[in-house]
N, C-alpha and C positions, 0 to 999 in steps of 0.2 A: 504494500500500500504506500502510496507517496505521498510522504511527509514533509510539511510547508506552510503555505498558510492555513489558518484554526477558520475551518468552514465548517467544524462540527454546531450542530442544532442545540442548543440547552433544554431541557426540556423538566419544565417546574415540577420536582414531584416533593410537596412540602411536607406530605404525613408518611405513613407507612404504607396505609389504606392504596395513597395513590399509586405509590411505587409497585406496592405487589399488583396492583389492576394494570398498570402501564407493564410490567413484566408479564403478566397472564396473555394481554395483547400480543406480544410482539413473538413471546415464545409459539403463538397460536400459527403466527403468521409466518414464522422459520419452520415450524414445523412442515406446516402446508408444501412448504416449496422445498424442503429436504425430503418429503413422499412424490413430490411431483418427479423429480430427479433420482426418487430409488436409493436414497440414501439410508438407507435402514437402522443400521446401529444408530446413526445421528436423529434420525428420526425419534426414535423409543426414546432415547436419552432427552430430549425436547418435548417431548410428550409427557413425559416424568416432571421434567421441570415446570410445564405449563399445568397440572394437575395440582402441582405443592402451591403453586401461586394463586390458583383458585381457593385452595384448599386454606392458605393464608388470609386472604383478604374476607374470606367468610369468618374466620376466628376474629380476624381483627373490628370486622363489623359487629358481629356477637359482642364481643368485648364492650363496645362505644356504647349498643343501646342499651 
């Protein structure tokens, strides 16, 4: 990847809530396109990890109300 000027996006995630919702996203979204491409192992592994992030942000919710 080339490295240079900082075009990275920031992207606000101020509680935990959001962090684990914006990680349940994005994992949803690698996962899709590592099955599109047959990437199996990576696939499961992404799939694991968008399952905990679900599975986080619903503890975290419980917790709040």
């Amino acid at each position: 990847m080339p490295r240079g000027g900082n075009n990275e996006q920031h992207i606000a995630l101020d509680t935990p809530s959001q962090a684990a919702d914006y990680i349940s996203r994005m994992t949803r979204e690698l996962t899709e396109i590592a099955r599109r491409h047959d990437l199996g192992f990576l696939s499961y592994l992404l799939t694991m990890a968008h399952e905990e992030s679900v599975a986080e942000a619903n503890r975290i919710k419980v917790d709040v109300d």
